[in-house]
C-alpha positions as CSV (number, residue, x, y, z in Angstrom):
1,X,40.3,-47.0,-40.3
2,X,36.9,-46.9,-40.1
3,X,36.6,-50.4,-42.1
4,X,38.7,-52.0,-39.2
5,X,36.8,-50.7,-36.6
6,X,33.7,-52.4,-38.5
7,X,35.6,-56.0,-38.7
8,X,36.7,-55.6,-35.2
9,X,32.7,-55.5,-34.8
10,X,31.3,-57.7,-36.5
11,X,33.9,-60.0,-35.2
12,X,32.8,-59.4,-31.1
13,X,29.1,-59.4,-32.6
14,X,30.1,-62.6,-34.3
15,X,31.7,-64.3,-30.6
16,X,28.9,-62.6,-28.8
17,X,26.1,-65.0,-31.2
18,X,28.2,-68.1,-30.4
19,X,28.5,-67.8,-26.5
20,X,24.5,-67.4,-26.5
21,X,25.0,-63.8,-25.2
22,X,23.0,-62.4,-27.8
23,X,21.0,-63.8,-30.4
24,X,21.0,-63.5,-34.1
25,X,17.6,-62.3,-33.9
26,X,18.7,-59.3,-31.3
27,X,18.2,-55.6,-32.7
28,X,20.4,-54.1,-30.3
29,X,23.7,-56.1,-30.7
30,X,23.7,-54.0,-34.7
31,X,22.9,-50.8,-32.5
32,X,26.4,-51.3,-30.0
33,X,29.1,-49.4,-30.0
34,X,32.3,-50.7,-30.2
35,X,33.6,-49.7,-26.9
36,X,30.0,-51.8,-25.6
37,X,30.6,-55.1,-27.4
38,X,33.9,-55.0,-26.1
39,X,32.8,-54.4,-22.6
40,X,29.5,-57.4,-22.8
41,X,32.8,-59.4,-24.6
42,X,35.5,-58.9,-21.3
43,X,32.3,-59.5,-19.3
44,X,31.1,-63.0,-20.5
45,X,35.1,-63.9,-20.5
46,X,35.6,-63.0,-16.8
47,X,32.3,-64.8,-15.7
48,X,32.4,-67.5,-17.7
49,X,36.6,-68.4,-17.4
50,X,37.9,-71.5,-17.4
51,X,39.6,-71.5,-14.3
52,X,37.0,-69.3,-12.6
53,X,35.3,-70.5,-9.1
54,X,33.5,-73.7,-9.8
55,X,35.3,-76.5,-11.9
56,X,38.4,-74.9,-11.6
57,X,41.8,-76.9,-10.6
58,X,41.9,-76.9,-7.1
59,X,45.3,-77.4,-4.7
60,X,44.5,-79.9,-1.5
């Protein structure tokens, strides 16, 4: 269990690097819980949607 919980990790660290919300170079994204990454994770999704506020698909 605990190996998974490392992949699931290492995987948000991984999505975190390539959105630019951390860098490679960051000391604290190795220090983050898991229950953090996934919270900085839902956070750059939610500001940074799609369909969010400006460039969205708007109904006239």
């Amino acid at each position: 269990m605990k190996g998974n919980v490392e992949k699931k990790r290492q995987k948000l660290i991984n999505k975190l690097i390539f959105f630019n919300v951390f860098t490679k170079e960051d000391k604290r994204l190795n220090e983050l819980s898991l229950s953090k990454l996934e919270y900085e994770y839902r956070r750059f999704k939610s500001q940074n949607h799609p369909h969010g506020e400006f460039g969205s698909i708007q109904w006239i």
